[in-house]
N, C-alpha and C positions, 0 to 999 in steps of 0.2 A: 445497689449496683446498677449501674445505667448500663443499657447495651452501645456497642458500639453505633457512631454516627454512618448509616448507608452512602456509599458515594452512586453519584450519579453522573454519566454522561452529557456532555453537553451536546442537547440533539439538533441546533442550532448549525453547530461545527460540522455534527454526521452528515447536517442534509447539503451544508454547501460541497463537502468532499465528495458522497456519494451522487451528486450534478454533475459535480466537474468532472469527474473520472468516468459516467456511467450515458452523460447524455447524447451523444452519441451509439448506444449501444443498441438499439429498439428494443423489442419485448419479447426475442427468442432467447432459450439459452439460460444457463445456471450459473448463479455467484456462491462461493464457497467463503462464506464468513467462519476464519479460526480463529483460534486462542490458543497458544500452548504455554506451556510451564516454563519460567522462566529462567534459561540456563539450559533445558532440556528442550529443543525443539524436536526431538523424536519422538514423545509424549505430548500428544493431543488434547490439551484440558477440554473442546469443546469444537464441533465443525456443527455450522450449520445452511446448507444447500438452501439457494433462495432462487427462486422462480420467476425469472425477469416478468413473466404475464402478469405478476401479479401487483405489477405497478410501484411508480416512488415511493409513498407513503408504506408499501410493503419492505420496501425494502429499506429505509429508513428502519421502522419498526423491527425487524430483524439484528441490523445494525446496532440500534439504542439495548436490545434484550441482551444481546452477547456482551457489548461493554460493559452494561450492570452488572453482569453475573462475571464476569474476568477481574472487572475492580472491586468485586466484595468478596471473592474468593480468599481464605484463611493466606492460601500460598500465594506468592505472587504470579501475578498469568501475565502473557502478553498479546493482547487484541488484534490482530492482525486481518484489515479487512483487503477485501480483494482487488485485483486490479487488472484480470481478464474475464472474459466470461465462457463458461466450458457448455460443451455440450451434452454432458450429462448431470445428475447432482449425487451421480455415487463419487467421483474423481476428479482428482485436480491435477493430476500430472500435466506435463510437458503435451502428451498427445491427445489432453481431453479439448484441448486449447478450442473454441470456436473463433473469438476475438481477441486480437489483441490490441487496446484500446489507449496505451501511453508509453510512453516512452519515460523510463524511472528511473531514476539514479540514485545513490545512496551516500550522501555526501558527508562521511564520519571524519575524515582529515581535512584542514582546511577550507570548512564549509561555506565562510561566505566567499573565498578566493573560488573556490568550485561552484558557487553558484555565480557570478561575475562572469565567467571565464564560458558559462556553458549558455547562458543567458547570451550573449554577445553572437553568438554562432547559432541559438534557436529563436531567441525572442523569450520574453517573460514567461516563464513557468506557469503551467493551468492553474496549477496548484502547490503550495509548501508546505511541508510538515513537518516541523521541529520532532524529532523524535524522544528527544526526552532526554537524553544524554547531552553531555557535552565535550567542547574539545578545544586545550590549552596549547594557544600558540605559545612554543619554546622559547624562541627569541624576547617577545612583550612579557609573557605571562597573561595576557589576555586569552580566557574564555568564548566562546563562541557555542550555539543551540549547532548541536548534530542537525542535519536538515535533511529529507526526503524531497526530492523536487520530481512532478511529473510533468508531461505536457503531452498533452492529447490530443490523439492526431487528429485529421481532417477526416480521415477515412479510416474505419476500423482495419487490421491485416485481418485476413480471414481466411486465404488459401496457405498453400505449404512453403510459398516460395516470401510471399508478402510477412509471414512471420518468422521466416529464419531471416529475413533482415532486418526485422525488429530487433530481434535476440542480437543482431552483429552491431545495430544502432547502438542498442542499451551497454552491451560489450565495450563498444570504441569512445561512446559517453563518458561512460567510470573511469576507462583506461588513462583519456584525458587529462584528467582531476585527481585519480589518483582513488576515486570512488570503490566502493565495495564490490567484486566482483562474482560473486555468489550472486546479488539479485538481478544476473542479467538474464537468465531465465524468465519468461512473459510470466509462468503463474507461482510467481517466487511472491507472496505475502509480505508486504512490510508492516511493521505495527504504528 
Protein backbone atom coordinates (compact mmCIF):
# COMPACT_ATOMS: atom_id res chain seq x y z
CA UNK A 1 0.00 0.00 0.00
CA UNK A 2 1.61 3.27 -0.97
CA UNK A 3 0.64 6.41 0.95
CA UNK A 4 -1.07 8.92 -0.58
CA UNK A 5 0.98 11.47 -2.96
CA UNK A 6 1.48 15.12 -0.50
CA UNK A 7 0.29 18.13 -2.40
CA UNK A 8 2.31 21.15 -2.43
CA UNK A 9 1.85 24.86 -2.81
CA UNK A 10 3.17 26.63 -5.53
CA UNK A 11 5.37 29.13 -3.50
CA UNK A 12 6.38 30.80 -6.69
CA UNK A 13 2.43 32.05 -7.06
CA UNK A 14 2.36 32.80 -2.90
CA UNK A 15 5.34 35.23 -3.40
CA UNK A 16 3.97 37.14 -6.41
CA UNK A 17 0.42 37.34 -4.52
CA UNK A 18 1.86 38.15 -1.23
CA UNK A 19 4.11 41.46 -3.28
CA UNK A 20 1.40 42.37 -4.96
CA UNK A 21 -1.10 42.62 -2.20
CA UNK A 22 1.45 43.32 0.70
CA UNK A 23 4.08 45.75 -0.87
CA UNK A 24 3.03 48.59 -0.04
CA UNK A 25 2.17 47.75 3.49
CA UNK A 26 5.73 48.28 5.46
CA UNK A 27 6.67 46.30 8.45
CA UNK A 28 3.99 47.21 11.34
CA UNK A 29 0.97 45.33 11.98
CA UNK A 30 -0.52 41.58 11.65
CA UNK A 31 -1.63 39.28 8.70
CA UNK A 32 -4.14 36.73 9.75
CA UNK A 33 -3.48 33.70 7.28
CA UNK A 34 -6.92 31.14 7.58
CA UNK A 35 -8.22 28.12 6.50
CA UNK A 36 -11.56 27.03 7.15
CA UNK A 37 -13.70 23.88 6.28
CA UNK A 38 -15.14 23.89 3.51
CA UNK A 39 -18.92 24.53 3.48
CA UNK A 40 -18.50 25.59 7.16
CA UNK A 41 -16.89 28.96 7.36
CA UNK A 42 -17.81 29.33 11.10
CA UNK A 43 -15.26 26.51 11.70
CA UNK A 44 -11.72 27.57 11.67
CA UNK A 45 -9.61 24.62 10.34
CA UNK A 46 -6.35 26.81 11.03
CA UNK A 47 -5.50 30.88 11.79
CA UNK A 48 -2.27 31.87 11.82
CA UNK A 49 -1.13 35.59 12.90
CA UNK A 50 2.06 36.80 11.10
CA UNK A 51 4.20 39.62 12.00
CA UNK A 52 4.82 41.95 9.14
CA UNK A 53 8.60 42.71 11.21
CA UNK A 54 9.41 39.67 10.36
CA UNK A 55 9.89 40.26 6.74
CA UNK A 56 8.85 38.61 2.95
CA UNK A 57 10.43 35.60 3.17
CA UNK A 58 8.49 35.26 6.67
CA UNK A 59 5.68 35.64 5.30
CA UNK A 60 5.85 33.83 2.23
CA UNK A 61 6.94 30.94 4.65
CA UNK A 62 3.79 31.22 6.71
CA UNK A 63 1.85 31.36 3.67
CA UNK A 64 3.52 28.09 1.83
CA UNK A 65 3.08 26.23 5.83
CA UNK A 66 -0.79 26.86 5.84
CA UNK A 67 -1.55 25.82 2.19
CA UNK A 68 0.50 22.58 2.82
CA UNK A 69 -1.31 21.62 5.78
CA UNK A 70 -5.14 22.92 4.27
CA UNK A 71 -4.37 20.83 0.97
CA UNK A 72 -3.45 17.55 2.78
CA UNK A 73 -5.99 17.85 5.12
CA UNK A 74 -8.25 14.37 5.14
CA UNK A 75 -11.33 17.17 4.83
CA UNK A 76 -11.39 19.52 2.34
CA UNK A 77 -10.09 23.25 3.75
CA UNK A 78 -10.11 26.38 2.22
CA UNK A 79 -6.76 28.64 2.30
CA UNK A 80 -7.74 31.79 2.62
CA UNK A 81 -4.99 34.26 2.72
CA UNK A 82 -5.25 37.82 3.79
CA UNK A 83 -5.87 41.00 2.33
CA UNK A 84 -5.60 43.84 5.16
CA UNK A 85 -3.26 44.11 7.91
CA UNK A 86 -4.66 44.36 11.50
CA UNK A 87 -3.30 45.65 14.35
CA UNK A 88 -3.17 43.05 16.53
CA UNK A 89 -2.55 39.11 15.85
CA UNK A 90 -5.41 37.93 18.43
CA UNK A 91 -8.27 39.46 15.69
CA UNK A 92 -9.35 40.13 12.46
CA UNK A 93 -12.53 41.81 12.81
CA UNK A 94 -13.73 44.76 10.89
CA UNK A 95 -12.26 47.07 13.84
CA UNK A 96 -8.89 45.39 14.27
CA UNK A 97 -8.38 46.83 10.66
CA UNK A 98 -4.85 48.84 10.60
CA UNK A 99 -4.60 48.83 6.60
CA UNK A 100 -6.61 48.47 4.04
CA UNK A 101 -4.41 47.76 1.25
CA UNK A 102 -6.93 46.80 -2.13
CA UNK A 103 -9.60 47.16 -3.33
CA UNK A 104 -11.33 43.31 -4.13
CA UNK A 105 -13.99 42.10 -5.91
CA UNK A 106 -15.36 38.71 -6.15
CA UNK A 107 -16.34 38.24 -9.69
CA UNK A 108 -18.43 34.51 -9.45
CA UNK A 109 -21.19 35.72 -12.31
CA UNK A 110 -19.97 36.86 -15.45
CA UNK A 111 -16.39 36.98 -14.66
CA UNK A 112 -14.51 37.95 -17.59
CA UNK A 113 -17.77 40.70 -18.44
CA UNK A 114 -16.88 41.83 -14.73
CA UNK A 115 -13.54 42.05 -15.07
CA UNK A 116 -13.72 44.15 -18.67
CA UNK A 117 -16.19 46.29 -17.24
CA UNK A 118 -14.27 47.01 -13.99
CA UNK A 119 -10.77 47.12 -15.58
CA UNK A 120 -12.10 50.07 -17.98
CA UNK A 121 -12.96 52.31 -14.93
CA UNK A 122 -9.73 51.27 -12.76
CA UNK A 123 -6.94 50.21 -14.91
CA UNK A 124 -5.52 46.50 -15.01
CA UNK A 125 -5.96 44.67 -11.86
CA UNK A 126 -2.58 44.32 -9.37
CA UNK A 127 -3.61 40.95 -9.17
CA UNK A 128 -6.13 37.75 -10.52
CA UNK A 129 -7.08 34.95 -8.86
CA UNK A 130 -9.04 32.29 -10.46
CA UNK A 131 -10.73 31.00 -7.60
CA UNK A 132 -11.20 27.53 -8.39
CA UNK A 133 -14.70 27.31 -9.45
CA UNK A 134 -16.37 28.12 -12.33
CA UNK A 135 -19.33 29.84 -14.07
CA UNK A 136 -21.51 28.86 -17.18
CA UNK A 137 -22.82 31.53 -19.41
CA UNK A 138 -26.55 30.37 -20.08
CA UNK A 139 -26.91 31.79 -23.39
CA UNK A 140 -23.30 29.99 -25.15
CA UNK A 141 -22.89 27.39 -22.54
CA UNK A 142 -19.60 28.61 -22.22
CA UNK A 143 -17.50 28.26 -18.93
CA UNK A 144 -15.61 30.84 -17.66
CA UNK A 145 -12.63 30.64 -14.14
CA UNK A 146 -14.66 32.40 -11.21
CA UNK A 147 -11.97 35.29 -10.67
CA UNK A 148 -10.87 37.38 -7.50
CA UNK A 149 -9.49 40.66 -8.86
CA UNK A 150 -7.57 43.21 -6.49
CA UNK A 151 -5.90 46.43 -7.17
CA UNK A 152 -3.94 48.02 -4.85
CA UNK A 153 -4.05 51.25 -4.01
CA UNK A 154 -1.33 54.00 -4.03
CA UNK A 155 -1.80 54.66 -0.46
CA UNK A 156 -2.88 52.26 2.23
CA UNK A 157 -6.56 53.53 4.09
CA UNK A 158 -5.59 53.72 7.48
CA UNK A 159 -7.78 56.25 9.35
CA UNK A 160 -11.57 55.59 10.06
CA UNK A 161 -12.82 57.82 7.41
CA UNK A 162 -10.24 56.45 4.46
CA UNK A 163 -11.57 52.80 5.22
CA UNK A 164 -15.26 53.28 5.21
CA UNK A 165 -14.57 54.25 1.78
CA UNK A 166 -12.78 51.53 0.89
CA UNK A 167 -15.54 49.25 2.21
CA UNK A 168 -18.18 51.85 0.00
CA UNK A 169 -15.50 51.31 -3.07
CA UNK A 170 -15.47 47.48 -2.80
CA UNK A 171 -19.50 47.74 -2.03
CA UNK A 172 -20.21 49.91 -5.43
CA UNK A 173 -17.37 47.66 -7.41
CA UNK A 174 -19.42 44.17 -6.77
CA UNK A 175 -22.64 46.20 -7.09
CA UNK A 176 -21.55 47.07 -10.63
CA UNK A 177 -20.89 43.62 -11.96
CA UNK A 178 -23.03 42.06 -10.06
CA UNK A 179 -19.95 40.64 -7.67
CA UNK A 180 -20.32 38.94 -4.45
CA UNK A 181 -21.37 41.28 -1.85
CA UNK A 182 -20.28 39.60 1.40
CA UNK A 183 -16.54 40.37 0.57
CA UNK A 184 -16.90 44.00 0.81
CA UNK A 185 -15.83 44.12 4.08
CA UNK A 186 -11.66 45.04 4.11
CA UNK A 187 -10.76 41.92 6.27
CA UNK A 188 -13.31 39.46 4.51
CA UNK A 189 -10.61 36.51 3.38
CA UNK A 190 -10.77 35.27 -0.08
CA UNK A 191 -9.31 31.79 -0.88
Amino acid sequence: MTAAARLEPDRNELEVFIDAIFRRAGNKGWLSFRSFYEGDKAKSFRVSPADLAGGFKYLVDVAEDDARRAANDPKPVVFCPPLAVFGNKERAREQDIALGLVLSVECDRRPQAARARLEAILGPATIMVASGGTWTDPATNETQPKLHLHWRLRTPARDAAALTNLKRARQAAAGLVGGDLTTQPINHPLR
